[in-house]
C-alpha positions in Angstrom: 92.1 110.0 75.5 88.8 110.5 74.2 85.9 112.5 76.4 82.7 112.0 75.5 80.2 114.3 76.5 76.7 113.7 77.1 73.4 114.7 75.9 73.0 117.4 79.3 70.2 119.4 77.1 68.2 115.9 77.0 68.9 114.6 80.5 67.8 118.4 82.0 64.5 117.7 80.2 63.8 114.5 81.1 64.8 115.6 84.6 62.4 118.5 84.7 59.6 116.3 83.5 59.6 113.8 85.7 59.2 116.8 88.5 56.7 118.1 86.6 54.6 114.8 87.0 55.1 115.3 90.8 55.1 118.9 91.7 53.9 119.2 95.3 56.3 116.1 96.2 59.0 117.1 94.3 59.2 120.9 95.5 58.4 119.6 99.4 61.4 117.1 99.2 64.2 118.6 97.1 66.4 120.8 99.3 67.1 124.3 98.9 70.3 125.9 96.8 73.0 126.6 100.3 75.9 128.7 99.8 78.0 126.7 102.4 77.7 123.8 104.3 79.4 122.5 107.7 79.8 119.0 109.3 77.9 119.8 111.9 75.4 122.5 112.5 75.3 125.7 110.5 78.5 127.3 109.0 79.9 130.5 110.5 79.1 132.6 107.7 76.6 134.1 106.1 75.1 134.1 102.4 77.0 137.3 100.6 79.8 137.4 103.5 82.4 139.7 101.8 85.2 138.2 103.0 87.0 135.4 105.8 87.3 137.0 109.4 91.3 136.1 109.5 92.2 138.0 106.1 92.9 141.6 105.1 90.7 142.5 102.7 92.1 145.9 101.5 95.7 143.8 101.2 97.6 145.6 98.3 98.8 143.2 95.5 102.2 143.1 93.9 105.8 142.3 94.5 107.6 138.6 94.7 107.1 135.9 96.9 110.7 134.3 97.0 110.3 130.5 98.6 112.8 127.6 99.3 112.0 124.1 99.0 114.6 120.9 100.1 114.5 118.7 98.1 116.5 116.8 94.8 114.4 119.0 92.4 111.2 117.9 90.4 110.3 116.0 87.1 106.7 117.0 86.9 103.6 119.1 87.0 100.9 116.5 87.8 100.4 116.3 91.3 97.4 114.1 91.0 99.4 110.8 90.0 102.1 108.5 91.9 104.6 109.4 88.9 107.7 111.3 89.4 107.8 114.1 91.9 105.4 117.0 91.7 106.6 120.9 91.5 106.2 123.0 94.7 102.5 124.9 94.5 100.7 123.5 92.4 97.8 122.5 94.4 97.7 125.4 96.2 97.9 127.9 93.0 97.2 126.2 89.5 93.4 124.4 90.0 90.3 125.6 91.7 88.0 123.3 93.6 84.1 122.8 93.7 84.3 124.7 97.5 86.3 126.3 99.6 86.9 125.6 103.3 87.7 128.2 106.0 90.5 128.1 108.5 88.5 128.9 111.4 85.6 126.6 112.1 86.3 122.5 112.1 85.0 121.8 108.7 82.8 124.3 107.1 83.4 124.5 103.1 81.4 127.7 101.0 81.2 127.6 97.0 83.8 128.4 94.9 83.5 127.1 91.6 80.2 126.5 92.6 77.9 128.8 93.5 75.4 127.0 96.0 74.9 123.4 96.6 72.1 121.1 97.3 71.5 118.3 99.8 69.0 116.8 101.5 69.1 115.9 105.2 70.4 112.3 105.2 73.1 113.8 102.7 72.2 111.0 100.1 73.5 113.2 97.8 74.7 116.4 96.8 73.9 118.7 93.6 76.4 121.5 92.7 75.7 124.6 90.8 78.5 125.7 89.3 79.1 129.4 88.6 78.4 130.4 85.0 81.2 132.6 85.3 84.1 130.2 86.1 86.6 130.2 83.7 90.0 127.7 82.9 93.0 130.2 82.7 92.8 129.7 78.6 89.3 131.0 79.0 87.2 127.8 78.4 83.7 127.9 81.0 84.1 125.6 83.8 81.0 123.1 83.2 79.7 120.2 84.8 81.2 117.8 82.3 84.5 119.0 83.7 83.6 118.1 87.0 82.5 114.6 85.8 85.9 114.6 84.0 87.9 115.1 87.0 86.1 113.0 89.0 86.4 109.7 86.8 90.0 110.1 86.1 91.3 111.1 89.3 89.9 108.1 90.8 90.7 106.0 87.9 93.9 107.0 86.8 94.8 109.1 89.7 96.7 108.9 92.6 95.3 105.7 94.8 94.1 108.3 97.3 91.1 109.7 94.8 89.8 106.2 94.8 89.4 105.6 98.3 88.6 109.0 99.4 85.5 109.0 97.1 84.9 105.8 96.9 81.2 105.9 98.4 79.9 108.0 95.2 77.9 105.3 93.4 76.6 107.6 90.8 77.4 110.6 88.8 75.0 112.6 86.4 75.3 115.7 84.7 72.3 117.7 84.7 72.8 120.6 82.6 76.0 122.6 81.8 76.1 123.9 84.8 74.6 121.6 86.9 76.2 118.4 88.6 74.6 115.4 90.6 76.7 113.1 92.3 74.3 109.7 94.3 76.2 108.4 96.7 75.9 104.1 98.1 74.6 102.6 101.0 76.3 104.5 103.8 75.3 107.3 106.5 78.7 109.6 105.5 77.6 112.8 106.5 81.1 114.3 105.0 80.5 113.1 101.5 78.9 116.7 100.4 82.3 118.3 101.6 84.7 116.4 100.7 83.3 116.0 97.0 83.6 119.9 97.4 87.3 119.3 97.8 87.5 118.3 93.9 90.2 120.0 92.2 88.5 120.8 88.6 90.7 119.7 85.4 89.9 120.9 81.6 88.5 117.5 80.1 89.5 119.8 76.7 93.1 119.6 77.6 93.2 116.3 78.3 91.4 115.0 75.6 94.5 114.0 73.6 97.0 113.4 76.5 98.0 110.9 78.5 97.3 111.7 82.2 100.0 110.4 83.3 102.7 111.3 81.6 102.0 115.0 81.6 105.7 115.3 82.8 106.9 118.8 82.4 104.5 120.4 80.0 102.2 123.5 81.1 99.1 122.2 82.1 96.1 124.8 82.0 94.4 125.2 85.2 91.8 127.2 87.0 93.3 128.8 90.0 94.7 132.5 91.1 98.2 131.7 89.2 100.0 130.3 86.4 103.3 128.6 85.8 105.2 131.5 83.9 108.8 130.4 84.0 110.6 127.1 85.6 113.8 125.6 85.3 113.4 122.1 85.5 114.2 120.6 89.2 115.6 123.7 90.0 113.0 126.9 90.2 109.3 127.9 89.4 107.6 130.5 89.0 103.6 131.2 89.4 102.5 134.6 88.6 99.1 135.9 89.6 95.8 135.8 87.5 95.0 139.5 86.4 91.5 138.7 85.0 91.3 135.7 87.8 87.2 135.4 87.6 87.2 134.1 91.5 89.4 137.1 92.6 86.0 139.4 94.2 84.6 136.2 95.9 84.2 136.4 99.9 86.7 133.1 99.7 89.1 134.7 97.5 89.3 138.7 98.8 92.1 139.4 100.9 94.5 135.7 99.1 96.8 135.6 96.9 98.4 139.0 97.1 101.7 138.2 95.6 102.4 139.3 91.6 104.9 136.3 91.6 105.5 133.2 93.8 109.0 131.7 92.8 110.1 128.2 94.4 113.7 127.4 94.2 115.1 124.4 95.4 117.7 123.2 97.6 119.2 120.0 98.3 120.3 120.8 102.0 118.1 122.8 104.3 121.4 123.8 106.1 122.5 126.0 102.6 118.8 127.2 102.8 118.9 128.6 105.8 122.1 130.4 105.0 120.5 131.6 102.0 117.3 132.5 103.7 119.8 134.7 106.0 121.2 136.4 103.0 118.2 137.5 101.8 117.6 134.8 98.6 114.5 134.2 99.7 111.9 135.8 102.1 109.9 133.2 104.3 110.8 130.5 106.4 108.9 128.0 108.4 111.3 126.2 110.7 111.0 122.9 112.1 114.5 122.3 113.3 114.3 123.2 117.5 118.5 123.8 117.5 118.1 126.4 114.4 115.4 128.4 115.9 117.4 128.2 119.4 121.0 129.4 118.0 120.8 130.6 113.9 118.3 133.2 113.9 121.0 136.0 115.4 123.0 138.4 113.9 122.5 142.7 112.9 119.7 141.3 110.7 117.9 139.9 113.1 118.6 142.9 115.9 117.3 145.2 113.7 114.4 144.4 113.0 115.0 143.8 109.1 114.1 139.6 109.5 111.3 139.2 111.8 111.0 136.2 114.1 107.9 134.8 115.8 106.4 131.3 117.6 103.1 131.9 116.5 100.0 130.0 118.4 97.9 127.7 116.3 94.7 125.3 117.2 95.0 122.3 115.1 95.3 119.1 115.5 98.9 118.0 115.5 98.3 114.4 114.2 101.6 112.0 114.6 104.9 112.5 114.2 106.7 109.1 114.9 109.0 106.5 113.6 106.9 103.6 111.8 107.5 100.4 111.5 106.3 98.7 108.2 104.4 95.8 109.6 104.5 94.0 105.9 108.1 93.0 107.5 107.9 89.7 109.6 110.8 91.4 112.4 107.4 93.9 112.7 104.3 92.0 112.2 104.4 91.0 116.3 102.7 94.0 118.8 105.0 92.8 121.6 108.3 93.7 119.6 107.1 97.2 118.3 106.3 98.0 121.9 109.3 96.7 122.8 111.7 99.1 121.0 110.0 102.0 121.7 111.5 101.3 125.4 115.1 102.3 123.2 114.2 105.9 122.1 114.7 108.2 125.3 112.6 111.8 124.5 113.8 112.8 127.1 117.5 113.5 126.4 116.5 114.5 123.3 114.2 116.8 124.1 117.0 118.6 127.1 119.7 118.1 124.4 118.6 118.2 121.3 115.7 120.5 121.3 116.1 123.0 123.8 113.4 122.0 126.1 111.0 123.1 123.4 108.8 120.1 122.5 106.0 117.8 124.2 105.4 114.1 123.5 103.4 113.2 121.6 100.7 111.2 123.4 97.6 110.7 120.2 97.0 110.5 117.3 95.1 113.4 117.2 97.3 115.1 119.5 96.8 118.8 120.3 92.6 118.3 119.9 89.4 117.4 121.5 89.7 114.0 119.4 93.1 112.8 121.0 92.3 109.9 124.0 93.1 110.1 127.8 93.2 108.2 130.9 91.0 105.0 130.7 87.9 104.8 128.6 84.7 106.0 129.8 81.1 106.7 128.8 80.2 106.5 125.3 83.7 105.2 124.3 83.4 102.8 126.1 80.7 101.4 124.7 81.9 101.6 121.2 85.2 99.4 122.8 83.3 96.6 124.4 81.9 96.5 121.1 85.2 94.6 120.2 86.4 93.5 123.3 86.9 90.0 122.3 89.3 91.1 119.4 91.4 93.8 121.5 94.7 94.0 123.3 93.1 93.8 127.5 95.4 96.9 127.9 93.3 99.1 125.7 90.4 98.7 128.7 93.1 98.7 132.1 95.9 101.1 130.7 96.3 104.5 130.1 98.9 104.7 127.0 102.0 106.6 127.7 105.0 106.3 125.6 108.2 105.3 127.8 109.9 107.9 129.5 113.2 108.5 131.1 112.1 111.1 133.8 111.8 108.1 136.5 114.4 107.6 138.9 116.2 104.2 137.0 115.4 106.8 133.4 117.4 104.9 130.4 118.7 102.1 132.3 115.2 100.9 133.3 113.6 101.7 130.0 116.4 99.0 128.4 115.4 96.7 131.7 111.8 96.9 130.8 112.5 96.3 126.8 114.9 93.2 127.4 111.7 91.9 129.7 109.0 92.8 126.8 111.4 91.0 124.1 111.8 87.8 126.1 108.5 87.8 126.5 108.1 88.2 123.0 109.6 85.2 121.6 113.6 87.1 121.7 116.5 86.1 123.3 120.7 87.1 123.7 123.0 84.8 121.8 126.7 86.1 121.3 125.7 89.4 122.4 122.8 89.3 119.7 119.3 89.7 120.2 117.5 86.7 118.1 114.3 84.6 117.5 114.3 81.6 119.9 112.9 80.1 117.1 115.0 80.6 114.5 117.7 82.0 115.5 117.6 85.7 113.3 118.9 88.8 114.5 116.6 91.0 115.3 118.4 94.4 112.5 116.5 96.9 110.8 117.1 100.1 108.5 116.3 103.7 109.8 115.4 105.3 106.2 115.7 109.1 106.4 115.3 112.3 104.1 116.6 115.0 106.2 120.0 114.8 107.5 119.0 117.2 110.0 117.3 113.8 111.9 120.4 111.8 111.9 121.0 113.6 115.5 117.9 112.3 116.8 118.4 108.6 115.1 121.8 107.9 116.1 121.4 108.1 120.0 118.7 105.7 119.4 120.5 103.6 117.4 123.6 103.9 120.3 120.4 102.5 123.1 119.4 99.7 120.7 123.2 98.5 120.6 123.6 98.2 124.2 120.3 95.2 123.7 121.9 93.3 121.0 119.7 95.1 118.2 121.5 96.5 115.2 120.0 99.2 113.7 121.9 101.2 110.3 121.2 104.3 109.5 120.0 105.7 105.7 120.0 109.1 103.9 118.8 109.2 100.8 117.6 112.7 98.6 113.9 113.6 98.8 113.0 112.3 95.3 114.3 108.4 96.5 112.9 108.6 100.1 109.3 109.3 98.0 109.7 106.7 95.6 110.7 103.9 98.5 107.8 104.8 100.7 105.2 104.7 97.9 106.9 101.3 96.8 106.9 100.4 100.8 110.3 99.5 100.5 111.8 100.6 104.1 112.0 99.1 107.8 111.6 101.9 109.4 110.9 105.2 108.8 109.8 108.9 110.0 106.4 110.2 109.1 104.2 112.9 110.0 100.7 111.7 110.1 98.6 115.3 109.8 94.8 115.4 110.8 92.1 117.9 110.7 89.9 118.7 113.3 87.0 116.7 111.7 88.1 113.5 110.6 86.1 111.9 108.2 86.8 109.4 104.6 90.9 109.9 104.9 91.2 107.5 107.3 90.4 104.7 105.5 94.2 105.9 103.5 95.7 106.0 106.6 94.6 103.2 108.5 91.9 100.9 106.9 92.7 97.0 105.4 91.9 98.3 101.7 94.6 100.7 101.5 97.5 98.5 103.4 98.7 97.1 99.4 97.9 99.8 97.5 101.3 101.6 96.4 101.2 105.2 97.1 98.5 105.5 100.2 99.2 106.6 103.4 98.5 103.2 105.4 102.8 103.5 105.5 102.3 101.1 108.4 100.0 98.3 106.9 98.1 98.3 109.3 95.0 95.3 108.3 92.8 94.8 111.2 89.6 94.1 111.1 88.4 95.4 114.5 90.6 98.8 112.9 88.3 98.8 109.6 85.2 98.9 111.4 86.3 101.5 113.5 87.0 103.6 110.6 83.6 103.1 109.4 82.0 104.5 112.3 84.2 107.7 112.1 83.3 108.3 108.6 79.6 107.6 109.5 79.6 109.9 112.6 75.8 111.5 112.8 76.9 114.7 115.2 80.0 116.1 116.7 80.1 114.7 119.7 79.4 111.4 118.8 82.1 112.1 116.2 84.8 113.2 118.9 84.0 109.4 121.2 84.3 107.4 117.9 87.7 109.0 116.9 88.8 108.1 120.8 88.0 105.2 120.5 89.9 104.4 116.9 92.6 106.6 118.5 93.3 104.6 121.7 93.0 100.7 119.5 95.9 102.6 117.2 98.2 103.3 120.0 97.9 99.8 122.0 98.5 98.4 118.5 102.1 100.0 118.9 102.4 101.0 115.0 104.9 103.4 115.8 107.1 105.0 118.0 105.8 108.7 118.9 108.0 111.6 118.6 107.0 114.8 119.3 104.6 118.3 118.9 104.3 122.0 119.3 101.5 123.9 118.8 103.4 126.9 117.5 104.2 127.6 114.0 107.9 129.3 114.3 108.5 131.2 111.3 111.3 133.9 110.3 110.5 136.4 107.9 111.9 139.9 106.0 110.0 142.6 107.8 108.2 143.7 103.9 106.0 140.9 104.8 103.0 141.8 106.2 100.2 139.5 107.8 97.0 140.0 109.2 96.3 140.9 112.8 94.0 137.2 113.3 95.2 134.3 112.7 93.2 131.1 112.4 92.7 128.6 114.5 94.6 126.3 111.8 97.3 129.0 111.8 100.4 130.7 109.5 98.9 130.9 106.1 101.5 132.7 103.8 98.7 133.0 100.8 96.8 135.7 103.3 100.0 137.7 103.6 101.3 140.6 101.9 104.2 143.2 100.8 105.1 146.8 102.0 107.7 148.3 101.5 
């Protein structure tokens, strides 16, 4: 590849003369250089601020972070494209973005690689400044042509997610070497400033004679806190820390990225991790399997005080963990049925059995926020539903959605009552014991496609409540690397999938639910959901002037998703339980998005 670099020298001049011809104008419209920017209102902190409020800033550095990851290894080191499988940490440690977001405010985002940004009040557009001491890690100055770089072939070449996420920018122009424009189209996105912020930075001189991608397993430079220094392929990695990291003084940077060394190694059954976390292989654990953190964190270790333990409280959203149908299937394209077979999954039991009482339902999309909806629409959302009333389901105005539950007084046998009434009703009837399309006589059988064997437990009881209608459902585990490649391709029934949020929901959710992404191979619209009434829904999140018109929008998207039936929910806890050797320090605050291991620490 061939990156052409453009006359900047020329275009600043031009630039600069053109304002020259209009000076009062110019100087009374053009909006002043901002060393942060928030969603809404003002960001928390100040011009100079030294540091984050939920990090140590005297933290000591050194030592070895030692991690576990489950999964069938890695075959690459370009996380930005659907090919292969990415290594562990590489977005987190090898490349720097244009801004930096803080963990304690809903979307607030202060320069990193640049050091103050421009926009005006409609947000029309944004201008970065970039820092004229940001450096790749082989020394090269970050520059605005970089930035341009980045930008064109991530949402050219990149993942499918670049293209949508950005794909309001009409215009890019660089303006001098350190200076970027980016114009955006005909739309009222106030997020566009922030989320172009969110740019991971890539050396166009690096890539000027490679193939993007088919980078595979070869170093790439980058322009974060840490390096690779060692790997064996699909096995290990190893980052090790910056020395002469030229970010490392910054107020987003002080207090981060404490560790000498981060090493990954992976592990094809989280069962052997857990045994190896208990023998000290590695040194941090978050766990998200209810029966471990009930019965395997015992033992001397554990009594004295040498592995640490603790459910620690977070205030994020918890988005939507569910089983979800791929409506591209005919069996799934019909509401009626998808509601239908939720009646066959009993939380419940689960959740007394399974679980150890130690879950909620999960009720939203946005669960565990302001954002999720409640009870019957009211007020302003409302009047964004009527809107649509014509095109929705009459239940999104009369009921109030609530998974089915068990806790009644006929509990699983009326749940299965209710589902054989919702499939006749559907178009579904019993033949030989079978349940089948009046129509044309198919049986209504479907694959559960799973990852983590650790979910069979939940799956099969489900599968045993399906028998007793006449449905058959089989059961699939297959290793990490498969499971990623099948639901890029789409090519599964049904499936699990965690559907994470942040508190300000903005441009992602055209991946996740608009018409545009439901074909495109590697998004996040795992559902295929295409609905017109959906899409327009979307827009209005994305174009969102204020916060609180922002929180009815999203309740109102949120409560259309649900009566849609595009899944069956699962479960939440707002609580990050993690287990940990006591050398690991944290800080005393933790932030409202919670456990961050790059603000911890060793002592020892």
């Amino acid at each position: 590849m061939t990156i052409t670099r453009t006359a900047s020298s020329l275009t600043r001049a031009l630039t600069m003369l053109a304002m020259a011809a209009l000076p009062w104008q110019a100087h009374a419209e053009d909006p002043e250089p901002r060393h942060g920017i928030a969603m809404h209102g003002d960001p928390k902190y100040s011009s100079g601020f030294s540091h984050f409020d939920y990090v140590n800033p005297d933290a000591p550095k050194g030592g070895t972070l030692n991690l576990s990851v489950v999964a069938n290894g890695y075959d690459s080191f370009n996380p930005f494209v659907t090919r292969g499988v990415a290594a562990a940490g590489l977005n987190s440690y090898l490349y720097d973005t244009l801004l930096e977001s803080s963990d304690d405010e809903p979307f607030s985002a202060y320069g990193l690689i640049a050091e103050s940004i421009e926009t005006p009040e409609d947000r029309s557009y944004v201008i970065f400044n970039l820092r004229e001491e940001a450096r790749f890690q082989d020394g090269e100055p970050i520059t605005a042509e970089d930035v341009k770089f980045s930008y064109e072939i991530l949402t050219t070449e990149g993942h499918p997610f670049f293209r949508n996420y950005y794909s309001d920018v009409s215009k890019v122009t660089v303006e001098d070497e350190h200076r970027i424009r980016f114009d955006f189209g005909d739309t009222s996105n106030r997020e566009l400033p922030l989320i172009l912020g969110q740019l991971p930075v890539l050396p166009s001189h690096y890539w000027e004679d490679r193939e993007f991608g088919r980078n595979g397993l070869t170093i790439p430079v980058g322009s974060g806190p840490y390096r690779i220094e060692d790997y064996d392929a699909g096995r290990d990695i190893t980052y090790e820390r910056v020395d002469d990291y030229w970010a490392k003084d910054l107020g987003v940077r002080k207090g981060r990225f404490n560790f000498d060394q981060i090493r990954y190694e992976y592990y094809s059954d989280d069962t052997v991790a857990l045994e190896s976390f208990r023998a000290g292989n590695f040194d941090f654990r978050v766990e998200s399997s209810a029966k471990n953190w009930a019965t395997a964190y015992t033992g001397d270790r554990f009594e004295s005080g040498k592995i640490k333990t603790e459910a620690i409280e977070h205030e994020r959203p918890a988005g939507m963990q569910a089983f979800a149908f791929n409506t591209r299937k005919d069996k799934f394209s019909d509401p009626a049925v998808r509601k239908a077979l939720a009646y066959g999954f009993d939380f419940e039991w689960a959740n007394k059995n399974l679980f150890y009482g130690q879950y909620t339902r999960t009720k939203s999309y946005f669960e565990n926020s302001e954002l999720a909806s409640s009870g019957l629409p009211e007020g302003r959302e409302l009047e964004i539903l009527e809107q649509f009333r014509d095109d929705l389901p009459p239940e999104v105005f009369t009921d109030e959605y609530e998974p089915p539950s068990t806790d009644g007084k006929e509990g699983l046998r009326g749940n299965l009552r209710k589902a054989m009434e919702e499939f006749q009703a559907a178009g579904y009837e019993i033949r030989d014991g079978k349940m089948v399309n009046k129509e044309n006589g198919e049986p209504l059988e479907f694959e559960m496609l799973l990852h983590q064997k650790t979910f069979e437990r939940v799956v099969l009881p489900f599968r045993n409540n399906l028998r007793k209608l006449g449905i058959d459902m089989s059961v699939r585990l297959v290793d990490t690397n498969q499971y990623i490649q099948r639901v890029r391709e789409f090519d599964f029934d049904v499936t699990v999938q965690g559907l994470g949020q942040s508190d300000s929901p903005g441009n992602e959710q055209r991946e996740y639910w608009h018409s545009s992404a439901a074909d495109a191979k590697g998004s996040r619209n795992y559902m295929g959901v295409k609905d017109p009434v959906i899409d327009e829904l979307v827009e209005m999140v994305i174009q969102a002037p204020g916060r609180e018109e922002l929180v009815h929008r999203v309740r109102a998207l949120d409560r259309v998703l649900l009566h849609q039936h595009y899944v069956i929910p699962n479960w939440y806890m707002p609580k990050d339980r993690v287990a940990y050797w006591s050398f690991l320090k944290r800080p005393d605050t933790v932030p409202k998005n919670g456990v961050d291991i790059d603000n911890w620490w060793i002592e020892r």
